[in-house]
Each structure stands twice: as C-alpha cells, then as structure tokens.
matplotlib code that plots the C-alpha trace (Angstrom):
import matplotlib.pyplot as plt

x = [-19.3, -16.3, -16.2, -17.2, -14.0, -11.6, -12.8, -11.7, -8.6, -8.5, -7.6, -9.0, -9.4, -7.1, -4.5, -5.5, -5.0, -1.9, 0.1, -1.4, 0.3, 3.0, 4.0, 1.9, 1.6, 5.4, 5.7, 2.0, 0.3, -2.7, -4.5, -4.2, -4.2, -5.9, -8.8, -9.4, -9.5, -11.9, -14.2, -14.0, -15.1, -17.9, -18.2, -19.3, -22.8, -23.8, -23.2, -20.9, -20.4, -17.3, -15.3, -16.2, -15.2, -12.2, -11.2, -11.7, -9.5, -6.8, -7.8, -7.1, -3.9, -3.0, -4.0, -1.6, -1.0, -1.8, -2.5, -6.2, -7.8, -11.0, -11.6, -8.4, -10.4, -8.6, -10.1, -13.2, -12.6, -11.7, -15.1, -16.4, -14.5, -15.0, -18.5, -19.0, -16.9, -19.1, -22.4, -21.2, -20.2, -23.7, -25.3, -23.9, -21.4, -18.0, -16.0, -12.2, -12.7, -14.2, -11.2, -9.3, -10.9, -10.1, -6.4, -5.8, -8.2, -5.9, -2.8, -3.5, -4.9, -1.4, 0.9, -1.9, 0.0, -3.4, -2.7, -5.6, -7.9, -5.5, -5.5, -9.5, -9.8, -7.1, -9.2, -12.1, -10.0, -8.8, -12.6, -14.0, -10.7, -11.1, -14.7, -13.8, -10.8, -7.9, -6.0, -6.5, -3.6, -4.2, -1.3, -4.1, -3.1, -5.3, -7.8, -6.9, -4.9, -7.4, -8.5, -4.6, -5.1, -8.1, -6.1, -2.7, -5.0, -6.4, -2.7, -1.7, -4.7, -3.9, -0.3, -1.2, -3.6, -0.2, 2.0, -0.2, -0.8, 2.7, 3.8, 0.7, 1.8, 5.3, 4.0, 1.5, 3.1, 0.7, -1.3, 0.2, -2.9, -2.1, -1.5, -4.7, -3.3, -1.2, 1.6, 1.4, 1.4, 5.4, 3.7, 1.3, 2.9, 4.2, 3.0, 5.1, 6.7, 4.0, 5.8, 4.5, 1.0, 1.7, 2.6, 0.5, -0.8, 1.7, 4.7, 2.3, 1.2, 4.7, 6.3, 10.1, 9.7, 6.4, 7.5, 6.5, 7.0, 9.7, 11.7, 15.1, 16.8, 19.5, 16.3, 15.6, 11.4, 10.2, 9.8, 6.2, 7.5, 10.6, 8.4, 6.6, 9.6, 11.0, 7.8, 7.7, 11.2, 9.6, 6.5, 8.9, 10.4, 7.2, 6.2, 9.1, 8.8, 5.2, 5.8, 9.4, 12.1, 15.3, 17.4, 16.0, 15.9, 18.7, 18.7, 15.5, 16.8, 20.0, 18.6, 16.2, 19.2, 21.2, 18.1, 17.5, 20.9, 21.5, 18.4, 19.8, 23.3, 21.4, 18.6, 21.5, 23.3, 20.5, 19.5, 20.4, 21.2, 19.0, 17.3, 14.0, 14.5, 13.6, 13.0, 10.5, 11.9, 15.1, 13.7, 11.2, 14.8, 16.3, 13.4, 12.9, 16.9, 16.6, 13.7, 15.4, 18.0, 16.3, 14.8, 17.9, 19.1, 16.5, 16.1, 19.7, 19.1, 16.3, 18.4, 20.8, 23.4, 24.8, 27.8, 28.6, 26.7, 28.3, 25.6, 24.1, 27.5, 27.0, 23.5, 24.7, 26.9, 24.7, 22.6, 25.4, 25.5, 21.8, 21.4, 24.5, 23.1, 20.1, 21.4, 23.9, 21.0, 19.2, 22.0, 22.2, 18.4, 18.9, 21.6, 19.2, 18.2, 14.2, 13.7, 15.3, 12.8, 10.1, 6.8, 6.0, 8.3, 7.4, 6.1, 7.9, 10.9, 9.6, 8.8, 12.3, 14.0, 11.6, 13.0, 16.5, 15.7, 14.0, 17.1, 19.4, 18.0, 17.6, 20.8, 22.1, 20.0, 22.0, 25.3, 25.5, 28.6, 29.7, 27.3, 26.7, 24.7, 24.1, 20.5, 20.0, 20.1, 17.3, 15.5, 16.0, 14.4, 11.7, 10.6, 10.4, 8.3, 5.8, 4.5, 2.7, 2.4, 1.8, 3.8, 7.5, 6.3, 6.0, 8.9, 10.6, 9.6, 11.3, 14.5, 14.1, 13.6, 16.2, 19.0, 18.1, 18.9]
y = [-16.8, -15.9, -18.8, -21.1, -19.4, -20.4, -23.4, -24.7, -22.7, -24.5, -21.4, -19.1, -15.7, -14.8, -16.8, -14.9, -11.7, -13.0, -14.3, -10.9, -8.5, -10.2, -11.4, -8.6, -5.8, -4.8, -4.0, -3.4, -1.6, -0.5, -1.9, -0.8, -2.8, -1.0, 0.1, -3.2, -5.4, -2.5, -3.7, -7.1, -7.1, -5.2, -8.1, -10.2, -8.6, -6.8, -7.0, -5.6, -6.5, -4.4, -5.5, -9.1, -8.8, -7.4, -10.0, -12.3, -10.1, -10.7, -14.5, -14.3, -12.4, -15.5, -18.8, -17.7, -19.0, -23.3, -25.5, -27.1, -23.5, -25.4, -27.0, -25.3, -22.7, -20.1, -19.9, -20.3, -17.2, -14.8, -15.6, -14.7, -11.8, -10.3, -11.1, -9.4, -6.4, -5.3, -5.7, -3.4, -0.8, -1.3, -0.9, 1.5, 5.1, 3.6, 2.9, 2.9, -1.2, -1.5, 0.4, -1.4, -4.6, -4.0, -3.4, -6.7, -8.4, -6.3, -7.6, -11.1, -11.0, -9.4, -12.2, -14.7, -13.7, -11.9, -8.4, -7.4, -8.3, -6.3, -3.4, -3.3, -3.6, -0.9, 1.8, 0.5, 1.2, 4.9, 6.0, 5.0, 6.8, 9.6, 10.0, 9.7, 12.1, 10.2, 12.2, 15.2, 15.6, 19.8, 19.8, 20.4, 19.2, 16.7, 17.5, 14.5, 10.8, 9.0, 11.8, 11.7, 8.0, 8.1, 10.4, 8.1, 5.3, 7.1, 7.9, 5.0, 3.4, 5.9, 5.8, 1.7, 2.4, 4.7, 2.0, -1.0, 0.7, 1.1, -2.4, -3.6, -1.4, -2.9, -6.7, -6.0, -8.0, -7.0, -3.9, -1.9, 0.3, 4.4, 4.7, 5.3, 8.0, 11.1, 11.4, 12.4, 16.4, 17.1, 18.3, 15.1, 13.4, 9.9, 7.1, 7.3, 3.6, 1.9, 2.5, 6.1, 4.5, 3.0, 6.8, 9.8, 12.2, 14.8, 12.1, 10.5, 14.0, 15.0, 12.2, 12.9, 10.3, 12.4, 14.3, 14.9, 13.2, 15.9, 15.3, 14.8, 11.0, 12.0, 12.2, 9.0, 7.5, 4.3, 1.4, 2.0, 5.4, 4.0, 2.3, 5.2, 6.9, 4.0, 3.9, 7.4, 6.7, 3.6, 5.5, 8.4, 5.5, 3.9, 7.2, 7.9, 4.4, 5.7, 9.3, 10.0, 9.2, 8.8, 9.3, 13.0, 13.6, 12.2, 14.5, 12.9, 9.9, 11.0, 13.6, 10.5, 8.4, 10.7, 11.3, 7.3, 6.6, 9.0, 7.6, 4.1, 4.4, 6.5, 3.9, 1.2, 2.4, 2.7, -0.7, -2.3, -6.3, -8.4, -9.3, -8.3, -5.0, -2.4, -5.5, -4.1, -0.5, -1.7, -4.0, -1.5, 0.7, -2.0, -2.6, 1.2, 0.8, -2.1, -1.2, 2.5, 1.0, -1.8, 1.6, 3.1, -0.6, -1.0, 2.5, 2.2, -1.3, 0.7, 3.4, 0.1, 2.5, -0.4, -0.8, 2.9, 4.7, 5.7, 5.8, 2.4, 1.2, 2.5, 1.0, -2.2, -2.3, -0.6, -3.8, -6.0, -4.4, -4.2, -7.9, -9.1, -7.5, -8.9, -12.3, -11.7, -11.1, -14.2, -15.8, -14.5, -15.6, -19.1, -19.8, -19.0, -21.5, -22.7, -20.8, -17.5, -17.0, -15.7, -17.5, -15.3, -12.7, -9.1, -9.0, -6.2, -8.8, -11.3, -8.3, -7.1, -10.9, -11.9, -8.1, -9.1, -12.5, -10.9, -7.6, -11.0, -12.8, -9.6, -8.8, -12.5, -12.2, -9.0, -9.9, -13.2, -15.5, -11.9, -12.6, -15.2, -15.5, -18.6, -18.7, -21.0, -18.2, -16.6, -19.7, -21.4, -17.9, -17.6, -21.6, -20.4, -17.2, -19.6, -20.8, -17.5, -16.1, -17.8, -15.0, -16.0, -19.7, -17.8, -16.1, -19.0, -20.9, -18.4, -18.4, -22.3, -22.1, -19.6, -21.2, -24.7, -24.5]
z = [26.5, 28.6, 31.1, 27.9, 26.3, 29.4, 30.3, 26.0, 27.3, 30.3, 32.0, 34.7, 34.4, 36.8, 35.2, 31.8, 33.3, 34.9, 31.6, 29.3, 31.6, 32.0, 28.5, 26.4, 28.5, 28.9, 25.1, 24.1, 27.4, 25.6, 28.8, 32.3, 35.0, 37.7, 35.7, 34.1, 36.9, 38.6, 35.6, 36.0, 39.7, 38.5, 35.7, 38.2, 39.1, 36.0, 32.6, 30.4, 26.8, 26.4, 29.3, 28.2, 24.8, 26.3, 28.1, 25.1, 23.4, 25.7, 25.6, 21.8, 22.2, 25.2, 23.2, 19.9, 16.9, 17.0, 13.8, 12.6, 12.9, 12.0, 15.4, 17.5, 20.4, 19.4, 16.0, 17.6, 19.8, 17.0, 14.9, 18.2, 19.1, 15.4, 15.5, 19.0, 18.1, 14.8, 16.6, 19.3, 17.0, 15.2, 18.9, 21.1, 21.2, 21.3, 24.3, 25.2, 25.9, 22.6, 20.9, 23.0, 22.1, 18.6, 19.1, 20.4, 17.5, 15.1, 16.8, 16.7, 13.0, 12.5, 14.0, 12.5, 9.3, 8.0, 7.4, 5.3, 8.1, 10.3, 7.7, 8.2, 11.9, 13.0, 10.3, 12.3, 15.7, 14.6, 13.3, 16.6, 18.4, 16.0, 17.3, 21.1, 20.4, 21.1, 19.2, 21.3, 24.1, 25.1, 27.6, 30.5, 34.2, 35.9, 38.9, 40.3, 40.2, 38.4, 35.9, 35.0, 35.1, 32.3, 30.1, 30.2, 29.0, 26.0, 25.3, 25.3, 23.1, 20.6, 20.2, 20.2, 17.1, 15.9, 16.6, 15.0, 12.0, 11.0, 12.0, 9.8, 6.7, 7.0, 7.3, 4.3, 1.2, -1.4, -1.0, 1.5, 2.6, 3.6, 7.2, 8.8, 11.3, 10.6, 12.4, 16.2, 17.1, 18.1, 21.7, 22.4, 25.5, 25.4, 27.3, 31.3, 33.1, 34.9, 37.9, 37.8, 38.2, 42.1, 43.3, 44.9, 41.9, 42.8, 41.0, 38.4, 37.0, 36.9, 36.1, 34.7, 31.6, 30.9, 28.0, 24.7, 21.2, 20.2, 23.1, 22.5, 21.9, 25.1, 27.7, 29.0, 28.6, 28.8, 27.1, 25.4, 24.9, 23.0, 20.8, 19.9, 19.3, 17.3, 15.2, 13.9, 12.3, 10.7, 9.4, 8.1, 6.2, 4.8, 3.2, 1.4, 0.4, -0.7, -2.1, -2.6, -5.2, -3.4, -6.8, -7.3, -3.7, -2.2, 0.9, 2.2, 2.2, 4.1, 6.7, 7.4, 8.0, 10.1, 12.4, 12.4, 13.5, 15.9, 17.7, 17.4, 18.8, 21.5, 22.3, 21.7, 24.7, 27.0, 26.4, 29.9, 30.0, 28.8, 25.5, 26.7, 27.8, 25.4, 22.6, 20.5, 20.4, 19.3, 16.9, 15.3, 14.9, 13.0, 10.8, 10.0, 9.1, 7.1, 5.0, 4.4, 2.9, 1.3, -0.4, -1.4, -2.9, -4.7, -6.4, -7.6, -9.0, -11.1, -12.1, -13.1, -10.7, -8.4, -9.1, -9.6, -6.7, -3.2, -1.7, -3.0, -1.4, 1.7, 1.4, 0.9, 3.9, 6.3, 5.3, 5.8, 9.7, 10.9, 10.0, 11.6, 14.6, 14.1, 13.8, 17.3, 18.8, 17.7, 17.9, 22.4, 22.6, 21.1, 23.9, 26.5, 28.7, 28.3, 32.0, 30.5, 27.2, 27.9, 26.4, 24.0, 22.1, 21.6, 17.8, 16.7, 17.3, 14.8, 12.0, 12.6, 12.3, 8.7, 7.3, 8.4, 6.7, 3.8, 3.3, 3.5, 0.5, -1.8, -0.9, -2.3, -5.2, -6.2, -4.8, -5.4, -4.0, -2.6, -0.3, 2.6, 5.5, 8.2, 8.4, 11.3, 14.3, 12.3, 11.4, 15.5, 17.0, 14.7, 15.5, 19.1, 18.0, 15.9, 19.0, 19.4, 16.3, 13.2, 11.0, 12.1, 10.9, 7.5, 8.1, 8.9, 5.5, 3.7, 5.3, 4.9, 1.2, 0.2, 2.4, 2.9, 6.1]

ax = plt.figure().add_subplot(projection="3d")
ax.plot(x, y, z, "-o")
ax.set_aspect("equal")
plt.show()
C-alpha cells in the first residue's frame, strides 16, 4: 500500500521523509526523527501496520490540498488512511504511531476545510492518549538518553492533540464541539529544541528550554513550546467564548487580555528575522487576540452598547492593530522571492490570516465607511497557502466576496 501510495505520488520515501520534516516538522513535531526512521529500517523486513499507516499519514500531510478529489491520489490516500486507522483501533492496544497517525489525519482533514471530520478524529486521538497516559508528565528523571527520548515524544504527541484541538474548535463554523482535553497541569514540561536531541543525556535531560507550562513569558523555549504556550491563551479565549458573559464579568475579559498581551509583546521581541521563525506561535497569539476581541465587539453590539462603551472602543481598535499586523506581515511574505517561501505555510498562519479576514469584515459591517481595509495582501498569501491546504482557498473566497478584490 505504501510503495503503491508513492509511486501515484511519484515520490520516494526518502524524499517523503525528507519534505515532512522539513516543511511540517518545524511547527508540528509530533514525530521524531530518530525513532521513526529506526522503524522504517525495521519496515523493510517485517511488518508493521502502524509505522506504515504512519508514513501514509505523513504522505497525506505532503500531497496537500489539489482539485478533482474524486480521482486526485490524495483523496485516495485519506479513504485509505481513515480506513486503516479504525481497523487498527478495532484490532490491537493502541500505539504512539497510531496516535500519531491520527494527528496528522486530523491535521489534514483540518486544512482540507472539514472540521467536523477533524472534531471526530482528534476525540479519537485523546481517548486512545488518555488510555496510554499521555497526559501523565510526574516530573521523574530518565535512566537513560533514549528513555528521556520516549517520554519527549509522548510530550510532544499530547501537547499536539492539546494544540489541534484548539485550532479545530476555532476553525469550526457551525458546531463548535467542547475541547476534548482539559487544559495541561501548570507543572507538565513543554516540548525542548530539537537540537537537545543530537547531545549526550547529561544536556538533553537537562535541557535549559526544558521547563514547565507555567514558566514565565521572559524565559526563553522553543518554537513547539511557543506554540503550546500560544495555544493555552487561545483555549482561555474559546471558553469564555463558551461559558462567560463578558458584560457581567468584565474582569475576565480584561485579566485575560493583560496576560495575552504581555505574552505577545514578549514573544514579539524574541521573534528573530524571518517570517518563518516562530510563525505559528505568533500567529496562534494574534488569533487568540482577535477572537477575544471579536468577543468583546460583539457582546456590546448585543447589549446595543457600541457607541457608548470604553471598552467596546478599545475593542475596536485593538482590532484595528492585530489585523494591520497581520496584513504587514502578509504583506513581507508576498514580497518574498519564490526561493524564500517555503512550500508549504505553517497552518496556524492561514487560521490567523482568514480571522484577520473574518474580524475585518465584521468590523465593516458595524463600522461601515469608518472602516477600510486593502484586502489583496490577505487575499495574494492565502492563494500561495491553497496550494497546501484547501481552507485558505475558503478563506480566500470570502475575502474575494466581501471586497471584490
């Protein structure tokens, strides 16, 4: 199935490997390396049903989004890849690859623009973590490299779960299912750089950026781990969304926007050169911002308090900011050269450029002539995302629509 798979690809699976670390991996490391390709050797002599739908997985994640899903091999591949992953869970105790497995199906059906089928495969993913105890981090020291090396990867495949789940809730347009995590324990330790994973156990087990969820903005992580700190703030602000009336309990809404803003100017000034570089924590950040004030907006337009609210003012240009960054940073990647972008953009990126899209045209619809925004940096990054997901071509149509740009 897998050579079948790459050969309709007309890839090798060297070359698969090759493009999902480099283009996937940097934002969404829910698969490591070493271990991996260890399984894959062994691939070759015996068989293994989880490492191959893994690999398929990460073939799914590769092909992205391309018309006629009738007859197009990627289409082909998820049928398979769903069909695979059910009968496994049917068949055997649950592995890491499967979870694993079901991340990256749940990742694609997300950028595919189909986040119902998302909703149901990352439940799927955190019963079988739940099960296997992902969620368990006891603060123990490791025996030895690779015993820390089995416990990073479970880290990371459950703050990946964490991660997808809220990305999911926020792309969900209709019913917007309950997270289907609670929040990570303050004291379970973040994911560490990948560099930690090329040094003796004595600088992997005690790696600096090792630290826990609760550690402070100021102390520097890495770029997973930015994520995962980025995504909490976005999760904070989908359940108020959920539970909370802002008007009767304004100082929710405000210690929520301290905290979130404190952690963006910070994270905003450790962002080195370069667009990609920290990409999808600082665009989870802006999303959480722009959908905590899309909140506060649209409770006061409720209230029928607008025009008379401070705070719906300081809403509205909060707003007015996070999507002019949004748009200067669109409009940075659009100048880039064709050898400068990278093939495929993180998703978080594309869910933070349709909110700034989506913030822009409720904010028009209230504002009317007060407001104008040029569309087209928006509209010229998300045509470049479509190539890999099918959700900024969505995105896109909307901005085309409402603009006619």
């Amino acid at each position: 199935m897998l050579h079948q798979a790459l050969e309709e690809h007309g890839s090798t699976l060297a070359r698969l490997v090759d493009e999902f670390i480099s283009y996937s991996l940097p934002w969404f490391p829910v698969v490591m390396e070493r271990p991996f390709m260890e399984s894959l050797e062994r691939l070759g002599h015996e068989h293994n049903a989880d490492t191959a739908l893994l690999a398929l997985t990460m073939l799914l994640v590769v092909q992205g989004a391309r018309p006629d899903r009738a007859t197009n091999p990627s289409h082909r591949n998820y049928i398979l890849c769903k069909d695979l992953y059910a009968a496994l869970q049917l068949r055997r105790a649950p592995s890491l690859q499967l979870v694993q497995s079901g991340l990256l199906i749940a990742l694609h059906e997300t950028g595919e623009s189909s986040p119902g089928a998302a909703s149901l495969t990352i439940a799927s993913c955190a019963r079988l973590g739940y099960s296997m105890k992902l969620n368990i981090d006891d603060g123990s020291d490791y025996e030895d490299y690779l015993s820390w090396e089995a416990a990073e990867e479970r880290r990371r495949v459950w703050t990946g779960i964490y991660l997808l789940d809220r990305v999911i809730y926020q792309v969900a347009t209709e019913f917007k299912a309950p997270h289907v995590l609670e929040d990570l324990a303050d004291h379970f330790r973040l994911p560490v750089d990948d560099a930690c994973l090329r040094t003796n156990k004595t600088q992997a087990t005690q790696a600096p950026s090792h630290q826990p969820v609760s550690v402070p903005v100021d102390v520097p992580v890495c770029y997973y781990a930015r994520e995962i700190q980025a995504v909490r703030f976005l999760g904070e602000v989908q359940l108020l969304q959920r539970h909370i009336d802002v008007n009767s309990q304004p100082e929710k809404f405000e210690s929520l926007d301290h905290r979130l803003m404190q952690f963006a100017g910070r994270l905003f000034e450790q962002t080195p050169q370069g667009w990609a570089v920290l990409c999808g924590a600082n665009a989870i950040t802006l999303t959480a911002a722009l959908a905590l004030h899309r909140i506060g907006i649209d409770r006061t337009v409720k209230s029928q308090t607008l025009g008379t609210s401070d705070g719906a003012e300081a809403s509205l240009l909060a707003l007015t900011s996070f999507i002019n960054m949004v748009r200067d940073t669109c409009n940075n990647f659009n100048m880039l050269s064709a050898q400068e972008k990278i093939p495929s953009a993180p998703l978080p990126a594309v869910v933070c450029t349709g909110e700034a899209v989506l913030t822009g045209i409720r904010m028009k619809e209230l504002l009317g002539e007060q407001f104008q925004l040029d569309y087209e940096p928006f509209r010229l990054t998300l045509l470049y995302a479509r190539k890999s997901w099918k959700l900024a071509d969505m995105c896109s149509t909307s901005c085309t629509m409402d603009s006619e740009c």
